[in-house]
Backbone bond lengths (Angstrom), bond angles and torsions (degrees), N, CA, C in turn:
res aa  C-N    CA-C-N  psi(-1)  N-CA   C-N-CA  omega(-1)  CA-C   N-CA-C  phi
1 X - - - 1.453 - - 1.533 110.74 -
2 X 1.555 111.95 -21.60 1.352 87.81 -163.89 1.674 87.64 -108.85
3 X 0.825 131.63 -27.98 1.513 130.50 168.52 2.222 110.47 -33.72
4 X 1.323 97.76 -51.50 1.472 110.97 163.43 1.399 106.18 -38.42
5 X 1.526 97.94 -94.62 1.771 106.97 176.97 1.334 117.73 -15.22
6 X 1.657 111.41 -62.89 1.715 97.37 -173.69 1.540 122.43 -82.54
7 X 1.477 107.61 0.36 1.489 104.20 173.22 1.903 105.29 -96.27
8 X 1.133 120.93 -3.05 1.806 137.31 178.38 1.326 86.32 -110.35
9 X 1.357 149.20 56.87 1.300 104.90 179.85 1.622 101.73 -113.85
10 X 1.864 94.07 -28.52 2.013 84.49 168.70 1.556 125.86 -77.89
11 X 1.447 101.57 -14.32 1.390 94.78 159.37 1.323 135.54 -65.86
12 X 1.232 108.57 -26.07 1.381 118.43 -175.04 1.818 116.80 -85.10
13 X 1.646 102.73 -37.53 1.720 105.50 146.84 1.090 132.91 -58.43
14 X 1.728 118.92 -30.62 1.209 112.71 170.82 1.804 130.09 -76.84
15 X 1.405 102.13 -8.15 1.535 121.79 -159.07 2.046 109.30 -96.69
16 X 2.148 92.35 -31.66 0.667 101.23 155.84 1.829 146.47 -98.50
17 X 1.260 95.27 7.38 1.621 118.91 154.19 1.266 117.44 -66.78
18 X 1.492 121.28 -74.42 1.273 130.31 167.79 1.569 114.91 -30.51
19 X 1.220 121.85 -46.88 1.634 130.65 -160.92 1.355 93.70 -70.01
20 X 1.534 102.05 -51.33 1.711 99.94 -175.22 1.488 119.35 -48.71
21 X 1.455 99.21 -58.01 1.541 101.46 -170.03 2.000 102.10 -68.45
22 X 1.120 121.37 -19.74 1.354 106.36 172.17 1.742 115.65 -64.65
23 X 1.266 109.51 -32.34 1.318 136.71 176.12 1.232 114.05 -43.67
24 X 1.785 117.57 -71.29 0.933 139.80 151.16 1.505 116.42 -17.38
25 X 1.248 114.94 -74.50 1.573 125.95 -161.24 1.458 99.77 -65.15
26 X 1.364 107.93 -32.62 2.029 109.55 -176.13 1.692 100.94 -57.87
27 X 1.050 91.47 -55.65 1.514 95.59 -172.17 1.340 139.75 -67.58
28 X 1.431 95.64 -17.40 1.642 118.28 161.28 1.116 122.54 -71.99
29 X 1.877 119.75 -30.63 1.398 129.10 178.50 1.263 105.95 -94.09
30 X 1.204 134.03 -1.11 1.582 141.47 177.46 1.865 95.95 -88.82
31 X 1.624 107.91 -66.51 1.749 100.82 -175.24 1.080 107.42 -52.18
32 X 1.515 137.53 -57.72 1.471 139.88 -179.13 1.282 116.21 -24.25
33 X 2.168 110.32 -59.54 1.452 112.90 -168.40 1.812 102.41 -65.06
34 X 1.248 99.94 -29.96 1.198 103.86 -165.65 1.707 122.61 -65.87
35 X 1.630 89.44 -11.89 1.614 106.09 -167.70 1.660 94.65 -116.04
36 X 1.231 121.50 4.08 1.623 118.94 155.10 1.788 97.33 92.07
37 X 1.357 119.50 -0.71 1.652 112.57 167.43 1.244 101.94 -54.08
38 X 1.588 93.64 159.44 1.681 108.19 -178.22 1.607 99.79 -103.25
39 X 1.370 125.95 129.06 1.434 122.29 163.18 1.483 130.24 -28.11
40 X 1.328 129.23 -27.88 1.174 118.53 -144.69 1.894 102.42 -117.04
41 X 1.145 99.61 -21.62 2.058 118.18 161.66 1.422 98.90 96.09
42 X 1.574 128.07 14.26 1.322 131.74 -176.50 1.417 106.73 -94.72
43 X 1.340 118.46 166.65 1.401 112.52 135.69 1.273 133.10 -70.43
44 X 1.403 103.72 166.86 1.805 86.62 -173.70 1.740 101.87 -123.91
45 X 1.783 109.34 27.78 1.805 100.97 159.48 1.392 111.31 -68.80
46 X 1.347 110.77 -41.18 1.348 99.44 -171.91 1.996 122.20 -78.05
47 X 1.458 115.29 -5.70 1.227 122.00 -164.25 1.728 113.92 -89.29
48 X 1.407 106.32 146.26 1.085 93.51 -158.91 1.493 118.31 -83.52
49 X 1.165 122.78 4.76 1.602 137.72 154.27 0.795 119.14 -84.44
50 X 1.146 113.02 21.92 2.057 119.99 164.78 1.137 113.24 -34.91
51 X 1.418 130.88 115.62 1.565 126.30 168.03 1.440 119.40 88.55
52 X 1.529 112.23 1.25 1.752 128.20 -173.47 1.496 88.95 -112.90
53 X 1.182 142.02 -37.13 1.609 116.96 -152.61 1.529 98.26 -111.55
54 X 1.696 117.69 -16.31 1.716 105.19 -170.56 1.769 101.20 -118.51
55 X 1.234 102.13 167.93 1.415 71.45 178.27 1.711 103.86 -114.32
């Protein structure tokens, strides 16, 4: 088992880098919705779903 590990072992740093920062980003777009930001970083007077996507 451990012979594995150290021959996987940058894969397994690299797999767990990636995860993190996917991690990260989930959870940033979860507080956001949760805090009523709009996805797109605009305002939305000028958009043409004005009044359809927020409430």
């Amino acid at each position: 088992m451990l012979a594995w590990l150290s021959e996987n072992m940058a894969t397994i740093i690299v797999c767990a880098i990636v995860f993190g920062f996917f991690a990260v980003a989930v959870v940033r777009i979860v507080r956001d919705r949760k805090k009523g930001k709009n996805s797109c970083g605009c305002g939305c007077a000028d958009c043409p779903m004005n009044g359809r996507c927020h409430s």
